[in-house]
C-alpha positions in Angstrom: 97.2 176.8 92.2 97.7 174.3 89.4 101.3 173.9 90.3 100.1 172.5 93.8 96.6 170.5 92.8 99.4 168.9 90.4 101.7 168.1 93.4 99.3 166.9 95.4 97.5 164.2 92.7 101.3 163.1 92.0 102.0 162.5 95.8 98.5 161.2 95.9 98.7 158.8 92.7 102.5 157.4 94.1 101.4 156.7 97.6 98.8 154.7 95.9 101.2 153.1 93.2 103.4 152.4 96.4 100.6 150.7 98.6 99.6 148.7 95.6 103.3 147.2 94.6 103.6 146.5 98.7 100.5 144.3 98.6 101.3 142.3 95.2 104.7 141.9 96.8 103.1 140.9 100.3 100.6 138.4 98.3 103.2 136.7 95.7 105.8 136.3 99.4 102.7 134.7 101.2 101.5 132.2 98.4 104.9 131.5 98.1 105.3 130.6 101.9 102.2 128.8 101.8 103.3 126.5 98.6 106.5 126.0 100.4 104.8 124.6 103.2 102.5 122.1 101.7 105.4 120.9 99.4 106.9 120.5 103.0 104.0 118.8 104.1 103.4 116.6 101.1 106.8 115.0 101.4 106.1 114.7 104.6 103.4 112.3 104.1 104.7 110.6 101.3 108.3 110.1 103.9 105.6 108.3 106.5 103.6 106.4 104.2 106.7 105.1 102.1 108.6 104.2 105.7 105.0 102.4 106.9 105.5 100.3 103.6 109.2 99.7 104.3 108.2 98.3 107.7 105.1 96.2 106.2 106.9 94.5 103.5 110.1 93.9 105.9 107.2 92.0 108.2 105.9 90.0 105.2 109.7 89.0 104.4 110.1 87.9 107.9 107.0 85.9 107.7 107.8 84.4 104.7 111.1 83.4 105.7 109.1 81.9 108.9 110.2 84.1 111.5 107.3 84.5 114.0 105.4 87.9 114.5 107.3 89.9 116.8 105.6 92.8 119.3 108.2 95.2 118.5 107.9 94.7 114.5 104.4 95.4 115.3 105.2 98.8 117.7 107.5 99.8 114.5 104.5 99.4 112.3 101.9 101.7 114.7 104.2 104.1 115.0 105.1 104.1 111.5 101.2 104.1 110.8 100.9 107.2 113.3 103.9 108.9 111.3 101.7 108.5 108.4 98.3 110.1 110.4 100.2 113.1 111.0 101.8 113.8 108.4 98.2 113.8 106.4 96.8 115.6 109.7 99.7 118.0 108.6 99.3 118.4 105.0 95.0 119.0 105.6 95.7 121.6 107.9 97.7 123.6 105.8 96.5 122.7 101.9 93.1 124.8 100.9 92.7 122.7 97.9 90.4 119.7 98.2 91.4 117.4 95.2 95.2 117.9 96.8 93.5 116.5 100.0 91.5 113.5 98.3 94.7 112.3 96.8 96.7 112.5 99.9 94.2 110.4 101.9 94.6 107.9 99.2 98.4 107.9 99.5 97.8 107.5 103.1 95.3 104.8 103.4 96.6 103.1 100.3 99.6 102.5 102.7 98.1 101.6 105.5 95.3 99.5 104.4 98.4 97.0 103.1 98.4 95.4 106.9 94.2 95.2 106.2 95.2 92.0 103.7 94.8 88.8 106.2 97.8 86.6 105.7 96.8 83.1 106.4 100.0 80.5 106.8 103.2 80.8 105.0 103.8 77.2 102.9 107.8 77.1 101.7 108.4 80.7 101.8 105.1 82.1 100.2 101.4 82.9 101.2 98.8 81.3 99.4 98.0 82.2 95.6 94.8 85.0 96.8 97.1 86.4 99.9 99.8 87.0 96.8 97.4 88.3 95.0 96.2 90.8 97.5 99.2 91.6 98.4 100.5 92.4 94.9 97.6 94.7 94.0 98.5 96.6 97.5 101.6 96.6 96.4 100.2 98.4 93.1 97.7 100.4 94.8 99.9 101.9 97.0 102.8 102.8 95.0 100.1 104.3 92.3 99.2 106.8 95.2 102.4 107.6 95.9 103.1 108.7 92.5 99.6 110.4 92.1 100.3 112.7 95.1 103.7 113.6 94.5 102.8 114.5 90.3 99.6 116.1 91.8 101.7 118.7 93.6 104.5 119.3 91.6 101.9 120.1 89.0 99.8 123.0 91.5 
């Protein structure tokens, strides 16, 4: 009788051992899809929002070098802006984390706000000394958030 109560709380007890290892396992191989897929999603968005910037600061160099504003330069810079909406879109959908979320908007907006900055003329090759200005600290801004989202998930 021993012999079998002994049997049975060993099968009993490794069943359970067994069910318990298959959920860790099942939990570690989830969290590690899911940080696969915002790390998918954060470059991503910082992908969009560095190609919007590309496109922005290849519109102030045509400007400065007095090329006229062109309707497809600005098509490439909505669709570049759009690329940058949903790759965020992307990367809040599938983050749980809040701060992660907060930083990403700022990399996004930071971006996007640059084409925000009213130019005024352009007098032998530059914008006047407050449009410089402006532009510089987007310049700043948005590189800052850039860096702050990409060290913010490389550190979760």
């Amino acid at each position: 009788m021993w012999s079998t109560l002994i049997a049975v709380v060993g099968t009993l007890a490794g069943a359970a051992l067994a069910s318990l290892t298959a959920h860790w396992t099942d939990r570690r191989a989830r969290a590690a899809e899911h940080r696969q897929q915002v790390l998918d999603a954060t470059a991503q968005l910082l992908a969009a929002a560095l190609a919007y910037r590309e496109r922005f600061w290849l519109q102030i160099a045509d400007l400065r070098d007095g090329a006229p504003p062109s309707r497809e330069g600005r098509a490439d810079l909505y669709r570049a802006r759009s690329a940058v909406t949903a790759a965020f879109d992307r990367l809040a959908l599938t983050t749980t984390d809040p701060e992660l979320t907060t930083i990403a908007l700022e990399a996004a907006w930071s971006a996007i706000d640059l084409s925000d900055i009213p130019l005024g003329g352009v007098r032998d090759g530059r914008f006047d000394a407050v449009v410089e200005a402006a532009l510089d600290a987007g310049r700043e801004r948005s590189r800052d958030a850039h860096t702050a989202l990409r060290d913010a998930v490389r550190a979760r």
